[in-house]
MDTraj code that builds the backbone (N, CA, C; nanometers):
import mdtraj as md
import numpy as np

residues = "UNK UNK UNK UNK UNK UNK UNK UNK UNK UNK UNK UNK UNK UNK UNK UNK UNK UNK UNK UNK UNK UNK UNK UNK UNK UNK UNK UNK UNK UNK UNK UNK UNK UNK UNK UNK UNK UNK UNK UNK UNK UNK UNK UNK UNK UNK UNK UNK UNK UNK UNK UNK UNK UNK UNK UNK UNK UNK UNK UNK UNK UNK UNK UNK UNK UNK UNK UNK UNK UNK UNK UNK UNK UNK UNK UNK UNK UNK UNK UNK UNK UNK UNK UNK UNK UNK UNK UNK UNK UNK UNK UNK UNK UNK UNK UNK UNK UNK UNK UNK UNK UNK UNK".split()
xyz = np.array([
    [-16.2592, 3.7622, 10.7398],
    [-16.1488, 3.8101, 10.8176],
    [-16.0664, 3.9045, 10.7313],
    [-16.0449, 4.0199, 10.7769],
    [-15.9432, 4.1249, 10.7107],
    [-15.7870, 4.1068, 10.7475],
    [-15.7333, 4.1510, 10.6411],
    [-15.5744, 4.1620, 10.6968],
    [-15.5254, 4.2878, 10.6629],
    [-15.4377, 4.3288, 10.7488],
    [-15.3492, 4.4218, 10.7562],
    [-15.2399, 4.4347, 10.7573],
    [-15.1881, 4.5039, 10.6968],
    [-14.9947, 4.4722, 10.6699],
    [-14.9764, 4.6112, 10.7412],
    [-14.8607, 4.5519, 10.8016],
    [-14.7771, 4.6841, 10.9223],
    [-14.5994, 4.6987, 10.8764],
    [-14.5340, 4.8234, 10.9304],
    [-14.4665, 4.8339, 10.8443],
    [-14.3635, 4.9194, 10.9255],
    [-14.2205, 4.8852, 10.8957],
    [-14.1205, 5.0176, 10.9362],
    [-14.0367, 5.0559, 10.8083],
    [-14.0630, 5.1811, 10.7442],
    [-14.0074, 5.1723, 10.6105],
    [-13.8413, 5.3245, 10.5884],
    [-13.7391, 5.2350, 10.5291],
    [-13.6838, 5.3267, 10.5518],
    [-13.6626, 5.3791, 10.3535],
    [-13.6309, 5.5078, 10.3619],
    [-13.6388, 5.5529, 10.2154],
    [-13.4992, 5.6437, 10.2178],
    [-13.5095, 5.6655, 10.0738],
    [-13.4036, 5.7510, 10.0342],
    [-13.4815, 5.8024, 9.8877],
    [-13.4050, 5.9161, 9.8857],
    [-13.4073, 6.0497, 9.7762],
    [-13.3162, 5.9849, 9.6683],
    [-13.3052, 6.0342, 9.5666],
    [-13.2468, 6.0476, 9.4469],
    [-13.0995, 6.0448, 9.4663],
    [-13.0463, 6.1088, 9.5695],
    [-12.8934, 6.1209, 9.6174],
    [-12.8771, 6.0030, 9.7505],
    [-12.8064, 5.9572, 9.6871],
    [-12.7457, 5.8432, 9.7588],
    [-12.7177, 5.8556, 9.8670],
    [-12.6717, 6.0010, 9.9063],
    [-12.5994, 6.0067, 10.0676],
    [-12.7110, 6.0585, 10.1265],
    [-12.8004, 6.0616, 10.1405],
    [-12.9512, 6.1271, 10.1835],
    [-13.0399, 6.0322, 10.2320],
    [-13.0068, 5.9349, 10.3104],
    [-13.0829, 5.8408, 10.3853],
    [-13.1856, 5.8932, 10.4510],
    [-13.3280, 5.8553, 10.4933],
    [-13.3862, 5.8758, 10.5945],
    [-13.4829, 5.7699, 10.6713],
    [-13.4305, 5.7527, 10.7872],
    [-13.5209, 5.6410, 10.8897],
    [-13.6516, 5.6937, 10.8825],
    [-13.7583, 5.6100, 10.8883],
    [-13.9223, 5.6142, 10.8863],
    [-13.9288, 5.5252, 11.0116],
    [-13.9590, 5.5985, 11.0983],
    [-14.0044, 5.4564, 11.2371],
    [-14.1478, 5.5159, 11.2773],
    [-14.2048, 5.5826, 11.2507],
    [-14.3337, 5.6144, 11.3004],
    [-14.3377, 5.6495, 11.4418],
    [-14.2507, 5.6633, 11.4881],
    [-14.1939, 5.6810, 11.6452],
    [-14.1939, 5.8672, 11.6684],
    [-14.1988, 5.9557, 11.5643],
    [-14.1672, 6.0807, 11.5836],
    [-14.3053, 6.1607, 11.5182],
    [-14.4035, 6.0915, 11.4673],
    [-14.4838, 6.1656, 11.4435],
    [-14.5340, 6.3428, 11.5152],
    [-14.5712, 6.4289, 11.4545],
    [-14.5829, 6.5333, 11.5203],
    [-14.7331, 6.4936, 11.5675],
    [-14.7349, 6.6115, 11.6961],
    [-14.8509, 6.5709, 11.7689],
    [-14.9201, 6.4360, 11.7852],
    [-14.8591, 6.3425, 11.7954],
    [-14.9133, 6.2082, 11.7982],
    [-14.9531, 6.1560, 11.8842],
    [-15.0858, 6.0932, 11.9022],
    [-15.1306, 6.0376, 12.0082],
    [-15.0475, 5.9157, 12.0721],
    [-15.1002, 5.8710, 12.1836],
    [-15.0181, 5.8171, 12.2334],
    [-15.0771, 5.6557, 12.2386],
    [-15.2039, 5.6269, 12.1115],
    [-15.2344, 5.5083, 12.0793],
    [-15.2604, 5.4862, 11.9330],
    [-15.3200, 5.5653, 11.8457],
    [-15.3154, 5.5467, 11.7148],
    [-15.3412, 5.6992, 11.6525],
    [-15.3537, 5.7130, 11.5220],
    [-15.3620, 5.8261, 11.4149],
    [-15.3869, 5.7843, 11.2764],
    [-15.3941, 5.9203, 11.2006],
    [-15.3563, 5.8962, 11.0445],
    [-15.2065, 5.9668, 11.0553],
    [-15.1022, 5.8973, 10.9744],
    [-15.0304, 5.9756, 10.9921],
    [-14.9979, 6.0902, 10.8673],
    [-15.0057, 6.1615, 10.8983],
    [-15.0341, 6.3286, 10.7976],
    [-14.9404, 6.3755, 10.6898],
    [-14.9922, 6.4002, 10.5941],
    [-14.8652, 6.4297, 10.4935],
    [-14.7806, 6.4890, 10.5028],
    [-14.6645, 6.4999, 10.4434],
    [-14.5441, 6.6022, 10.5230],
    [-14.4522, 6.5212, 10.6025],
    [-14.5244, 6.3877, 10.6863],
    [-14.4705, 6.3361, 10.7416],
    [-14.2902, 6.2756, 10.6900],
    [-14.2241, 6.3100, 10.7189],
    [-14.1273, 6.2584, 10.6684],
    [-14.0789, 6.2545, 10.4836],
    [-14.1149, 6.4144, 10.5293],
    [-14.1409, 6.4483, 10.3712],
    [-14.1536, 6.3868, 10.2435],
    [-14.2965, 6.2758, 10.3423],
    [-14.3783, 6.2251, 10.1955],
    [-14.5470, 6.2265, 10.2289],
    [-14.5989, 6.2142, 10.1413],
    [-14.7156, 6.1662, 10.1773],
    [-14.7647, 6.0492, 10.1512],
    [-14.8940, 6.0224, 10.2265],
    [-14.9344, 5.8800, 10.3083],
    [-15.1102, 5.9380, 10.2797],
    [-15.1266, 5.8221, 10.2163],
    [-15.3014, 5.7828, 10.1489],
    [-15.2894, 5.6367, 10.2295],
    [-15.3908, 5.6284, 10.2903],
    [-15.4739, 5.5458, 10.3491],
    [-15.3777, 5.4623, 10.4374],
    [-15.3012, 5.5430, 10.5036],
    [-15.1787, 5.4885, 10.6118],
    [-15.2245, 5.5415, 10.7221],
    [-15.2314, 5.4307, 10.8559],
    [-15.1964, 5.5312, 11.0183],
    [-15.1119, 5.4808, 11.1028],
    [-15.0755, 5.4821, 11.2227],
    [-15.0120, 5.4380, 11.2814],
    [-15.1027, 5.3990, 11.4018],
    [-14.9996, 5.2950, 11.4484],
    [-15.0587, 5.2578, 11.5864],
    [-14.9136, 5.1881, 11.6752],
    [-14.9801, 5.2448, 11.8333],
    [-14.9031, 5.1883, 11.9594],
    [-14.8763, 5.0261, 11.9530],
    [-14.8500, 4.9623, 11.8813],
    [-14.8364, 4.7736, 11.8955],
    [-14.8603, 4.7375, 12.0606],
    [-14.7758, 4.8252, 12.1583],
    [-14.7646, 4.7858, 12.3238],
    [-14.9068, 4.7603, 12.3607],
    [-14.9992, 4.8848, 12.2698],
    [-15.1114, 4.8790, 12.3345],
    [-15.2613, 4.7816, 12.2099],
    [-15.2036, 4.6596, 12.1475],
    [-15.3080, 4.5655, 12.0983],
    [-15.2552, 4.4315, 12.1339],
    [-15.3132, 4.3525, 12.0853],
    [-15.3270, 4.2002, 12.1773],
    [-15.1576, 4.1676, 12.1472],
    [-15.1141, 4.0507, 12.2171],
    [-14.9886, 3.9897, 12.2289],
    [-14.9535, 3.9466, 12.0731],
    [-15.0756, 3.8588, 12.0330],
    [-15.0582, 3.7687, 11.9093],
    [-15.1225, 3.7852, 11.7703],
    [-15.1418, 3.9285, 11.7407],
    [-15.2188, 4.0154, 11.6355],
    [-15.1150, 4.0038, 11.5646],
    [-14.9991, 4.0227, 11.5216],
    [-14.9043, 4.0698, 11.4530],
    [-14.8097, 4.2028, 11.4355],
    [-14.9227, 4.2860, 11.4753],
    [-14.8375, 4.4165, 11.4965],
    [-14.6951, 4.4174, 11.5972],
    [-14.7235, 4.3467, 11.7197],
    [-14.5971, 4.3313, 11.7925],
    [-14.4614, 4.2520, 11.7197],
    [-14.4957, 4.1512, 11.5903],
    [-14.4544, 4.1043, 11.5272],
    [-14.2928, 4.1983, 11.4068],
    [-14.3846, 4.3055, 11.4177],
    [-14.3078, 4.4104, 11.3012],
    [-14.2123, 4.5010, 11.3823],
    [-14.2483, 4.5454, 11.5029],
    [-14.2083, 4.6625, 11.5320],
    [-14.0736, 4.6248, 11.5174],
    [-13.9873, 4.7561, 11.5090],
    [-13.8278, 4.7701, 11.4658],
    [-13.7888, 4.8664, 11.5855],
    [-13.8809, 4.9417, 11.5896],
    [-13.8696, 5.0429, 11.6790],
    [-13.9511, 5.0524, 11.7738],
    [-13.9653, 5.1101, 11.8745],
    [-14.0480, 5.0989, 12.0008],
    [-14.1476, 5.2000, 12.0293],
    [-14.2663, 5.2813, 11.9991],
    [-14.3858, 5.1399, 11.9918],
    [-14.4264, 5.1479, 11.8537],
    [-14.4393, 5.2226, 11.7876],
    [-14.5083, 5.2426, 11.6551],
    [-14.5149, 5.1753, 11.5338],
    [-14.5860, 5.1282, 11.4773],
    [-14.5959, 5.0762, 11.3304],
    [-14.6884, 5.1619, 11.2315],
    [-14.6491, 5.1282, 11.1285],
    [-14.8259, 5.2055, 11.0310],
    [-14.8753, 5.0797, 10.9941],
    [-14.9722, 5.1216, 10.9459],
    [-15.0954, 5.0105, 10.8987],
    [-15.2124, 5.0685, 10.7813],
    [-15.2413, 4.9527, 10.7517],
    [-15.3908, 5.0144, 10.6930],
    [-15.5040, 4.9652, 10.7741],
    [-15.6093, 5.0477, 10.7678],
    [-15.6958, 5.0074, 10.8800],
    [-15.8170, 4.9075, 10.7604],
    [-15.8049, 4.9631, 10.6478],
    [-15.8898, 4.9300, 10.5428],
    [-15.8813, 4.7832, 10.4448],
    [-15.7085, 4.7501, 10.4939],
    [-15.7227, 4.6392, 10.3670],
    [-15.6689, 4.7042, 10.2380],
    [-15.6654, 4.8357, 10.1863],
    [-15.6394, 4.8706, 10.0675],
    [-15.5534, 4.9121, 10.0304],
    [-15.5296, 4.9607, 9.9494],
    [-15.3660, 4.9859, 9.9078],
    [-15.2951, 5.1331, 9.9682],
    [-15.1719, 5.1182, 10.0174],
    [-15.1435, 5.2063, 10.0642],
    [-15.0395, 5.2703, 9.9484],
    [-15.0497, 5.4284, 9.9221],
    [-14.9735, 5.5538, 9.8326],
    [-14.9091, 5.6617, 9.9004],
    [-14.7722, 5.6365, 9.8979],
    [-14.6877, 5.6834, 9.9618],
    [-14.6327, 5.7534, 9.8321],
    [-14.5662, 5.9188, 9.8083],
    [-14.5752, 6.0224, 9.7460],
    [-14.4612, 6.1091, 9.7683],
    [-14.3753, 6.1519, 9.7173],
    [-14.3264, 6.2310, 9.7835],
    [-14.3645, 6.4130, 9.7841],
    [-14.3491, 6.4260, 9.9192],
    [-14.4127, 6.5738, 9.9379],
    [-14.3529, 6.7034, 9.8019],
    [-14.2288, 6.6613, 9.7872],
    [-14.2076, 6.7943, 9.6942],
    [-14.1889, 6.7139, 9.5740],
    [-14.2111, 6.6464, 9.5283],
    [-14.2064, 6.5454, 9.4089],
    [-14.0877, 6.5058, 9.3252],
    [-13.9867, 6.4615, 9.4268],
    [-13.8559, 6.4294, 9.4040],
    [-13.8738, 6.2686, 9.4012],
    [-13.7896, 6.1783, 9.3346],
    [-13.8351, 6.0340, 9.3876],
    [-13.7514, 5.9737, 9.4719],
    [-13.7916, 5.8464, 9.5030],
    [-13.7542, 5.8114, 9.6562],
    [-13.7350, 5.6556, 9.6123],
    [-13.6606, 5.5608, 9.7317],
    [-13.6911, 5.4445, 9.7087],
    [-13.6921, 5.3976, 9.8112],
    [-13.7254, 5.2584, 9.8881],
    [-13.6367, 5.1887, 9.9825],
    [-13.5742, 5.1159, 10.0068],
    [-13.4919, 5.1635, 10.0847],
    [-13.3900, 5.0245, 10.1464],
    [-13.4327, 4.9469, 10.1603],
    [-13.5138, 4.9515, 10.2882],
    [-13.5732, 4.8124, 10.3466],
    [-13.6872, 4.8403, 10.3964],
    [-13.7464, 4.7423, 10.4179],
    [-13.8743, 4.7558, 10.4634],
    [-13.9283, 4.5979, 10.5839],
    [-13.9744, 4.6702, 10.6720],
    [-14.0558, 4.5248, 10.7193],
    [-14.1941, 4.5096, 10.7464],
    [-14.2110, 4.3840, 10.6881],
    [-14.3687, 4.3988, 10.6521],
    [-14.4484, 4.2517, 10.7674],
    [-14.5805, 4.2913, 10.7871],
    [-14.6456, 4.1747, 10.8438],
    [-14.7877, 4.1964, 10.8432],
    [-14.8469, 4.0678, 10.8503],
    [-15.0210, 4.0408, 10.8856],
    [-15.0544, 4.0716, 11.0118],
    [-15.1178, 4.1143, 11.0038],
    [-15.2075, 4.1280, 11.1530],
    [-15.3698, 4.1329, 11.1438],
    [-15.4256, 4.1048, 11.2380],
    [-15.5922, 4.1007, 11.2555],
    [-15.6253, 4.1265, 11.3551],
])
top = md.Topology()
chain = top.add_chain()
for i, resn in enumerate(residues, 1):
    res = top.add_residue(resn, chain, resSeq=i)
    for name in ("N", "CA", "C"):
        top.add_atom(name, md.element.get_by_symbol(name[0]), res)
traj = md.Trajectory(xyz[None], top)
């Protein structure tokens, strides 16, 4: 059995007053059930991250478990470690994060 950790992550830049929400909810061109979500995204990049619709997988998987926001989570589809980067190579941290299993 594989597991997957799902996620709403919020980050910040180097400057304190420079918050930015991550809900996976605004992806560009995004389907309207899953993706990879593409670097740039939220001016970072994302190795072995995608997103997915939670509304649209089973009740008791876990993904419905995480969401923060309505419908989107990321995930790994693989099990492996996910590398999050920032696009212009400034560093970042997060606030918060919420994390869960799913199968």
């Amino acid at each position: 059995m594989s597991t997957t950790v799902t996620s709403t992550v919020t980050t910040t830049t180097a400057v304190a007053t420079c918050t930015t929400l991550v809900t996976f909810d605004d992806i560009p061109n995004q389907s309207s059930t899953s993706g990879i979500i593409p670097d740039g995204y939220k001016n970072l990049n994302w190795l072995n991250a995608e997103y997915i619709n939670a509304s649209t997988t089973p009740t008791n998987n876990g993904y419905r478990t995480v969401v923060h926001s309505q419908p989107f989570v990321a995930y790994n589809p693989s099990g492996g470690n996910i590398t999050i980067t920032t696009a212009n190579s400034t560093r970042f941290s997060f606030d918060s994060l919420f994390l869960s299993s799913a199968w």
